[in-house]
VOGU-758775 format. One record per residue (C-alpha): residue number from 1; chain; x, y, z. Coordinates in nm, 2 decimals. Layout:
BEGIN
<node resi="NUM" chain="A" xx="X" yy="Y" zz="Z"/>
...
//
This chain:
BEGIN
<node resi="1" chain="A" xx="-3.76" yy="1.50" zz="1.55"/>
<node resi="2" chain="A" xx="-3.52" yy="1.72" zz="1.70"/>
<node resi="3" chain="A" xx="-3.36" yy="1.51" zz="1.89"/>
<node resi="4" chain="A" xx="-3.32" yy="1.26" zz="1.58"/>
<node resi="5" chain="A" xx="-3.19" yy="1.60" zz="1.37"/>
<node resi="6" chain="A" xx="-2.92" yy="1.68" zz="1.65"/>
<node resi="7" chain="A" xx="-2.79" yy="1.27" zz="1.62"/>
<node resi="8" chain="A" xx="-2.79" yy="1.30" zz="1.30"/>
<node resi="9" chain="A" xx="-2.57" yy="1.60" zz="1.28"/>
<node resi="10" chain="A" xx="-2.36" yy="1.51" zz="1.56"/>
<node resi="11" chain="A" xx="-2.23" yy="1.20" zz="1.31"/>
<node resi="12" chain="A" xx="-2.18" yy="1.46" zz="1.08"/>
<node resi="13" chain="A" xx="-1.92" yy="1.65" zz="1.29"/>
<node resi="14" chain="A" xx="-1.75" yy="1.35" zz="1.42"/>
<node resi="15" chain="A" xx="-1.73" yy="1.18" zz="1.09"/>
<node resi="16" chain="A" xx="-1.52" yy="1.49" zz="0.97"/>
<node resi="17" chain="A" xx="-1.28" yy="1.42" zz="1.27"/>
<node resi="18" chain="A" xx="-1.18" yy="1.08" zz="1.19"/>
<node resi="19" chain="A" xx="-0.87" yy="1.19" zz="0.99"/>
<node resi="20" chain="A" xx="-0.79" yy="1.39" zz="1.26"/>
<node resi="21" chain="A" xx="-0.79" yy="1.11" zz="1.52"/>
<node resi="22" chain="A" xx="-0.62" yy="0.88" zz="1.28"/>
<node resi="23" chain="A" xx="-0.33" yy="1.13" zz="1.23"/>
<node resi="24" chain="A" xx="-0.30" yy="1.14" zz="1.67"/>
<node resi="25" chain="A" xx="-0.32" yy="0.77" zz="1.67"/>
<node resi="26" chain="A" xx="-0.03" yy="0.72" zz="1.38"/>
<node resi="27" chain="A" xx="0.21" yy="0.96" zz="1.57"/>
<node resi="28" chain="A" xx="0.15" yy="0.77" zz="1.89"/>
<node resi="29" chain="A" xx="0.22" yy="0.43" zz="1.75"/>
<node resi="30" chain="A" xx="0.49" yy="0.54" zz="1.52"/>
<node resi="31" chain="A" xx="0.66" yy="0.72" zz="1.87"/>
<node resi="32" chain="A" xx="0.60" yy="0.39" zz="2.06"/>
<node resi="33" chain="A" xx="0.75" yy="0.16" zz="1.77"/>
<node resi="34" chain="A" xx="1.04" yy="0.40" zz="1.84"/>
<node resi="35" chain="A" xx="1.10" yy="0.26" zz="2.18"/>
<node resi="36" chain="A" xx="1.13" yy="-0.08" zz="2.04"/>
<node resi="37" chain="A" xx="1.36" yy="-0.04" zz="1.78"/>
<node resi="38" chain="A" xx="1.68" yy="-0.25" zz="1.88"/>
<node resi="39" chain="A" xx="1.91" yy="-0.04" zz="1.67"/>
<node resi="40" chain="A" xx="2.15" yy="0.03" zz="1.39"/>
<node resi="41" chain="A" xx="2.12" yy="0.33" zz="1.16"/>
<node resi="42" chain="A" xx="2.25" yy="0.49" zz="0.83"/>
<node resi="43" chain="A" xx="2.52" yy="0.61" zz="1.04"/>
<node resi="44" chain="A" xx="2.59" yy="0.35" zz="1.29"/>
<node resi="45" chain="A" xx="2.53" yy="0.02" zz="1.25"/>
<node resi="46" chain="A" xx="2.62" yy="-0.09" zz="1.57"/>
<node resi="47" chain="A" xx="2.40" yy="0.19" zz="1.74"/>
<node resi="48" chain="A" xx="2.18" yy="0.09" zz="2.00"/>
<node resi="49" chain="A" xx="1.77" yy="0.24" zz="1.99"/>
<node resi="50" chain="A" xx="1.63" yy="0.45" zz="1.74"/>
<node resi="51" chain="A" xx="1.78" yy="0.73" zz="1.60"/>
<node resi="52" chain="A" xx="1.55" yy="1.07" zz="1.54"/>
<node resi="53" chain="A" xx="1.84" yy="1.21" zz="1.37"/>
<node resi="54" chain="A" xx="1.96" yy="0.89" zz="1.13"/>
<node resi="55" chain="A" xx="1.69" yy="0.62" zz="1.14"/>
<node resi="56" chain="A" xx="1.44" yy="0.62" zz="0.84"/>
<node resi="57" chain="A" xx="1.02" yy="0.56" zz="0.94"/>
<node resi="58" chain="A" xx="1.08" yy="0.23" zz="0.73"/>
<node resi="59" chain="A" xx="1.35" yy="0.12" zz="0.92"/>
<node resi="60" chain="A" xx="1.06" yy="0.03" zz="1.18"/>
<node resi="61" chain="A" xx="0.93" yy="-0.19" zz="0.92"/>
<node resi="62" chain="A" xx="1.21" yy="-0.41" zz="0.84"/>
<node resi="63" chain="A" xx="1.17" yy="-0.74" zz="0.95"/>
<node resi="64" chain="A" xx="1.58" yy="-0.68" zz="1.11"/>
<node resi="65" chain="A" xx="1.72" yy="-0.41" zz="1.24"/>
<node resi="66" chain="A" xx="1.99" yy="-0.26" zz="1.10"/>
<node resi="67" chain="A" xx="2.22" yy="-0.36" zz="1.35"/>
<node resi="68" chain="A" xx="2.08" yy="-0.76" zz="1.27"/>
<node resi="69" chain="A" xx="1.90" yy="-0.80" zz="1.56"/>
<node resi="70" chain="A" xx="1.52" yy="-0.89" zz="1.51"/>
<node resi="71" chain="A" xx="1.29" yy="-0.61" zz="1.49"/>
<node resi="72" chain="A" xx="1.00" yy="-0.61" zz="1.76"/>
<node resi="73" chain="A" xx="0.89" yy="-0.26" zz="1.63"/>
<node resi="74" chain="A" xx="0.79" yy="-0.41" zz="1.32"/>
<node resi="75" chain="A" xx="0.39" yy="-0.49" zz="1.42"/>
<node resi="76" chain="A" xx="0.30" yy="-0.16" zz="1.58"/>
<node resi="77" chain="A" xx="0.45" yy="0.00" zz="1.29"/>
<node resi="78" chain="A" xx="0.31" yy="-0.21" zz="1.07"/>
<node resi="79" chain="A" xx="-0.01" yy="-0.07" zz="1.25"/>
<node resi="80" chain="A" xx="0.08" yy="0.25" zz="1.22"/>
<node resi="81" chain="A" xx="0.13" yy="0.23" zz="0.86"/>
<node resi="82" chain="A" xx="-0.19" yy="0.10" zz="0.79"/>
<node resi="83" chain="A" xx="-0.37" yy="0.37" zz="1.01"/>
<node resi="84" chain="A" xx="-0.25" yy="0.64" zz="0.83"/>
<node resi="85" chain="A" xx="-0.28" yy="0.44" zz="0.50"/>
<node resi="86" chain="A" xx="-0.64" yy="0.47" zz="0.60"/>
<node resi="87" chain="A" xx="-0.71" yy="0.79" zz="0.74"/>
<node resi="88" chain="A" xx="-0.55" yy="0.97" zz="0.42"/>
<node resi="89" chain="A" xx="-0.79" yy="0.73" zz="0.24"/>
<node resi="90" chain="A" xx="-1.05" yy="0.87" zz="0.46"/>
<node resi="91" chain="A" xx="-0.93" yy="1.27" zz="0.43"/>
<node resi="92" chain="A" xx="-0.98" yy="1.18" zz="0.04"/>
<node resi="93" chain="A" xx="-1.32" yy="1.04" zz="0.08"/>
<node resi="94" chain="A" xx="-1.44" yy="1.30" zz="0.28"/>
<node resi="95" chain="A" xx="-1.27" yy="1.58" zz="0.14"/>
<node resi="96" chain="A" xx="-1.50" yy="1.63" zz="-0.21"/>
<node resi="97" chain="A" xx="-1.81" yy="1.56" zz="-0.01"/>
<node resi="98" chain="A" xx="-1.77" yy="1.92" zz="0.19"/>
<node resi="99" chain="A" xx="-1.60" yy="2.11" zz="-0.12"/>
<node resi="100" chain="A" xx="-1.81" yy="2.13" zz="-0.42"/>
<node resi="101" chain="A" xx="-1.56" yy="2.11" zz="-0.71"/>
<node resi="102" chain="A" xx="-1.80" yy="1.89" zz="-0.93"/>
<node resi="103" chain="A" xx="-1.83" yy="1.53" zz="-1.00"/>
<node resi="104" chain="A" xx="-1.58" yy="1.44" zz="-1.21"/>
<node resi="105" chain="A" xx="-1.31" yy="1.65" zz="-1.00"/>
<node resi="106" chain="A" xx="-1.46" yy="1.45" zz="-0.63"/>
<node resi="107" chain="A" xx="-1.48" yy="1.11" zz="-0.82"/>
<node resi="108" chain="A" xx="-1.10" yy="1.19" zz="-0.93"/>
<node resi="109" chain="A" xx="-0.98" yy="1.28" zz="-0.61"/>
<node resi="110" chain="A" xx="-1.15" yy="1.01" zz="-0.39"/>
<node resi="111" chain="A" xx="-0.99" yy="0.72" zz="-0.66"/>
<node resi="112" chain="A" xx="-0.65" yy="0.86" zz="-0.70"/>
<node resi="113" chain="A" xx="-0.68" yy="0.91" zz="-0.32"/>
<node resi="114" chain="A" xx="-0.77" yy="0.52" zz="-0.20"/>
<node resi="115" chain="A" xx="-0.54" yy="0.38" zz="-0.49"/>
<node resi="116" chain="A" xx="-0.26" yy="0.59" zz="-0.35"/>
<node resi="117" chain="A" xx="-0.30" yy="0.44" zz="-0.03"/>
<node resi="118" chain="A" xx="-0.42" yy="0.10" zz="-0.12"/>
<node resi="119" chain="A" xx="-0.07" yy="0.08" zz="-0.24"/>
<node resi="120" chain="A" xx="0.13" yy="0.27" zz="-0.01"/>
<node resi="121" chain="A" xx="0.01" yy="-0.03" zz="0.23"/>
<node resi="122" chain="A" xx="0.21" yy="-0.23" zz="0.05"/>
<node resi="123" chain="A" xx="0.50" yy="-0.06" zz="0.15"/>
<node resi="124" chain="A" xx="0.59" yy="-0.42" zz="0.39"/>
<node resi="125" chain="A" xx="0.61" yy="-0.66" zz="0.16"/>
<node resi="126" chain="A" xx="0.90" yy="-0.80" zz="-0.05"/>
<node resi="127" chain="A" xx="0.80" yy="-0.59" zz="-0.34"/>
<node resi="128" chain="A" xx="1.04" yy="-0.31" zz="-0.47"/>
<node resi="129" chain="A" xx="1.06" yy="-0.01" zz="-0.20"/>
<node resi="130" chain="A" xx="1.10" yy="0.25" zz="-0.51"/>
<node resi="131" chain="A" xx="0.80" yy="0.12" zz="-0.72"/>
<node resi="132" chain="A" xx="0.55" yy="0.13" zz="-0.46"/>
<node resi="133" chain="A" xx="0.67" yy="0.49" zz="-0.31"/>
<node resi="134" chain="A" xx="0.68" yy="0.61" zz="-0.72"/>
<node resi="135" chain="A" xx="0.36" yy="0.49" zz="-0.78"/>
<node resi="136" chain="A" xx="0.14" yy="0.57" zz="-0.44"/>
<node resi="137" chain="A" xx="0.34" yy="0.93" zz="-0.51"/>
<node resi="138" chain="A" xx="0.21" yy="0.94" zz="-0.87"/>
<node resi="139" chain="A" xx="-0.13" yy="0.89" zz="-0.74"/>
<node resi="140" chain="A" xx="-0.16" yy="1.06" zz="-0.43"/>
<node resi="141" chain="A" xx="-0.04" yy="1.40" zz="-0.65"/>
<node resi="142" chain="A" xx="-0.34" yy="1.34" zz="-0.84"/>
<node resi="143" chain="A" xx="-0.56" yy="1.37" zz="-0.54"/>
<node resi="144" chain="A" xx="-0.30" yy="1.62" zz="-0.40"/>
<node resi="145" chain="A" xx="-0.37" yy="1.87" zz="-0.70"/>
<node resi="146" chain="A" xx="-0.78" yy="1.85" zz="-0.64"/>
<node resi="147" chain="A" xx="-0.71" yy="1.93" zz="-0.28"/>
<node resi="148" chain="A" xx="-0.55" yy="2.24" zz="-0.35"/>
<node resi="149" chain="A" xx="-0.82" yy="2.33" zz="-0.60"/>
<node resi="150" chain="A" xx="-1.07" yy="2.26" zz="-0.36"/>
<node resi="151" chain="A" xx="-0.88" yy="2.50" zz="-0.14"/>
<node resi="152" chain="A" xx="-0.83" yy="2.76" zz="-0.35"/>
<node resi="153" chain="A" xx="-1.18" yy="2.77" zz="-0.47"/>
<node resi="154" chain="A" xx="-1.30" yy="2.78" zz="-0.09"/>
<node resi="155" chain="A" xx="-1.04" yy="3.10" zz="-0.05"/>
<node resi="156" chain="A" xx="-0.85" yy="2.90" zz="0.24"/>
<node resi="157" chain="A" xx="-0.54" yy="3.08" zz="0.12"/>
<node resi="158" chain="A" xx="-0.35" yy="3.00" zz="0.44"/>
<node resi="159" chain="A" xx="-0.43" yy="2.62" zz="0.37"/>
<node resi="160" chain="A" xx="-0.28" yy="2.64" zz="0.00"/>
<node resi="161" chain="A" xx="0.04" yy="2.82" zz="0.11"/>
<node resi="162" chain="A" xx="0.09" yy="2.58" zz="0.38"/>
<node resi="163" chain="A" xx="0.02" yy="2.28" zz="0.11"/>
<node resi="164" chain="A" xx="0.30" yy="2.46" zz="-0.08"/>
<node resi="165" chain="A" xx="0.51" yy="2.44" zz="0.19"/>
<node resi="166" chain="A" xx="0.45" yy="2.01" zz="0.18"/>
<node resi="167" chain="A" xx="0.52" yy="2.03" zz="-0.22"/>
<node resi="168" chain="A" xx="0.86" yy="2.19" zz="-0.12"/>
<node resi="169" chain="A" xx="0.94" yy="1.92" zz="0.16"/>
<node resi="170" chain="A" xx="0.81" yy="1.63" zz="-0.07"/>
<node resi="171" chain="A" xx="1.06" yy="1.78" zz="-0.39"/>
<node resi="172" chain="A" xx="1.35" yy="1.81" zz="-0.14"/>
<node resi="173" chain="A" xx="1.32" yy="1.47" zz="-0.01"/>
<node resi="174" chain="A" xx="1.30" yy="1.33" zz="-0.39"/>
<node resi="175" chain="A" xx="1.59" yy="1.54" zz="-0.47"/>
<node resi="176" chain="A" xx="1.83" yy="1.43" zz="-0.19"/>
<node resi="177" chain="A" xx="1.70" yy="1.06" zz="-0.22"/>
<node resi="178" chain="A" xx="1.80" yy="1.04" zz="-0.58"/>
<node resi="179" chain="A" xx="2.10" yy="1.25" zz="-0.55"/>
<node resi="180" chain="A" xx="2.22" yy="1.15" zz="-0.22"/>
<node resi="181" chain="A" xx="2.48" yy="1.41" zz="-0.20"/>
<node resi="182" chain="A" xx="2.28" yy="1.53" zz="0.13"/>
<node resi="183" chain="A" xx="2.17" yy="1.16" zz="0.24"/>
<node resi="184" chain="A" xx="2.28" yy="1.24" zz="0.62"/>
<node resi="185" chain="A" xx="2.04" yy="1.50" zz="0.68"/>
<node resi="186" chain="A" xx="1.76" yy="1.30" zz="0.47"/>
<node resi="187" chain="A" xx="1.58" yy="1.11" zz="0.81"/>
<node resi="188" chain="A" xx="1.52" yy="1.42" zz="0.98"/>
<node resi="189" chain="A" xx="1.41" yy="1.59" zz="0.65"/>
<node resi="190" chain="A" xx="1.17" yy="1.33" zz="0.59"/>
<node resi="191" chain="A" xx="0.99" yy="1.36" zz="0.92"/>
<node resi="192" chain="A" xx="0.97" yy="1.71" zz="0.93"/>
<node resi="193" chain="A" xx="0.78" yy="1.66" zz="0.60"/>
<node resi="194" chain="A" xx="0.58" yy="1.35" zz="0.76"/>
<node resi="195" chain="A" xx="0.49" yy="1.56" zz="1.06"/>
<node resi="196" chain="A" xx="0.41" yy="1.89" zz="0.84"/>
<node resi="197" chain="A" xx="0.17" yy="1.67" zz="0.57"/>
<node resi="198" chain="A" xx="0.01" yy="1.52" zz="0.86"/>
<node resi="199" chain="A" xx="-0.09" yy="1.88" zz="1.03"/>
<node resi="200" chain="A" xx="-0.18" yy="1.98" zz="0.72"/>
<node resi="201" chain="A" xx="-0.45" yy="1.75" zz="0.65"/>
<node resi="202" chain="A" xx="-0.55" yy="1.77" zz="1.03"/>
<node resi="203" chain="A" xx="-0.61" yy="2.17" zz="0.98"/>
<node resi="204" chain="A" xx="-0.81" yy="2.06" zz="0.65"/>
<node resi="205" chain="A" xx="-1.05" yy="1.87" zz="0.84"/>
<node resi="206" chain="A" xx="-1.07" yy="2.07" zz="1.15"/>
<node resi="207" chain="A" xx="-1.17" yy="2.36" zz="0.89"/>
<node resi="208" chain="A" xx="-1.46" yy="2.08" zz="0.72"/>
<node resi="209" chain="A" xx="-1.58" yy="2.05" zz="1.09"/>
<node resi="210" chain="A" xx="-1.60" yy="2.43" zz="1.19"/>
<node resi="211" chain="A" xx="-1.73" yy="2.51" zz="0.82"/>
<node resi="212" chain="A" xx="-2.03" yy="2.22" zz="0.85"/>
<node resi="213" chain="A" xx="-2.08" yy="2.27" zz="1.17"/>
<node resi="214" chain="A" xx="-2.15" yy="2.66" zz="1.12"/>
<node resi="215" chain="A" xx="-2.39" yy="2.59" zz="0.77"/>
<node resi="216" chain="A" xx="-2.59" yy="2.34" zz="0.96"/>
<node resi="217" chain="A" xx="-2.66" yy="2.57" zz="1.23"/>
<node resi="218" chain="A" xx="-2.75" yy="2.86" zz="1.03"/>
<node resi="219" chain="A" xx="-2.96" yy="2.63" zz="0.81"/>
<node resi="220" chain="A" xx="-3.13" yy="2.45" zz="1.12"/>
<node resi="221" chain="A" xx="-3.09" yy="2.73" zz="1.39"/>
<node resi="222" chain="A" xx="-3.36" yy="2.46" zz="1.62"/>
<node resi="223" chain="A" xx="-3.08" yy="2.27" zz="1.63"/>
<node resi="224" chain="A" xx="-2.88" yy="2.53" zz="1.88"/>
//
């Protein structure tokens, strides 16, 4: 029975990880689609590689490079895309499961969570750039405003300023993208933000794991 109890919990733990995985597994195929990016940038067209500085993340996804050449990064960022596409899915699902904010808030977040990224994967296809990114946005704020209230409730104070932090990054991305009186500096802006989301979701779960891992100890201390 014990031994069944400590499988059992073990899934538990490593069930909360999985965003975490998916998040290390995106940023290594989104650095090794990076290798494999002929070139061509916002900048330079003629450029040769990809440009940290002056390449977008959906220049990977382009079917040509900007510089006309085919684009053999496409499939492993297309891979990419829909690993984090469904580990945020995940981080949604999970999420209300370990932070008791009541049905109708969970269901909410776990819906406007999958929708969000059910259509963020459509992000490759010939439909309009700016509709899918407004409408997985709309959707993912949804789920976005239950997470921090799921913070907030469970005091991770730390966790809800550093969330702030994202809300920032996301509104000056949306401002310079509309404006585009600072378009130059928007790539690197827009992975600083990619990068800082994705930690921020990682510390979320890493905090699920400690916090389930400590209840179910204290409420099974056999299980030590």
């Amino acid at each position: 029975t014990i031994a069944i109890l400590n499988e059992q919990t073990d899934k538990r733990y490593t069930l909360l990880l999985i965003p975490v995985i998916g998040v290390l597994i995106f940023f290594g195929l989104y650095f090794v689609a990076t290798l494999f990016y002929p070139g061509g940038s916002q900048v330079d067209h003629n450029s040769t590689g990809f440009s940290w500085i002056n390449n977008y993340w959906c220049n990977l996804l382009n079917e040509k490079a900007i510089n006309g050449e085919p684009n053999p990064s496409k499939p492993i960022a297309l891979a990419g895309l829909f690993v984090l596409c469904l580990t945020l899915a995940m981080f949604w699902i999970l999420l209300p499961s370990h932070i008791n904010l009541g049905n109708k808030l969970n269901v909410l977040i776990q819906i406007s969570g999958i929708i969000s990224m059910t259509i963020a994967s459509f992000l490759f296809t010939n439909i309009n750039h700016d509709l899918i990114t407004n409408l997985a946005t709309l959707f993912g704020l949804i789920a976005l405003i239950g997470t921090f209230i799921g913070l907030y409730k469970t005091k991770w104070y730390r966790l809800f300023v550093f969330g702030l932090l994202n809300i920032l990054l996301v509104g000056v991305n949306t401002f310079i993208y509309y404006t585009k009186g600072l378009l130059i500096y928007l790539p690197i802006i827009q992975k600083i933000s990619f990068a800082t989301f994705l930690i921020w979701v990682s510390c979320i779960n890493l905090n699920l794991f400690y916090k389930a891992k400590s209840t179910i100890r204290t409420q099974n201390p056999v299980l030590d």
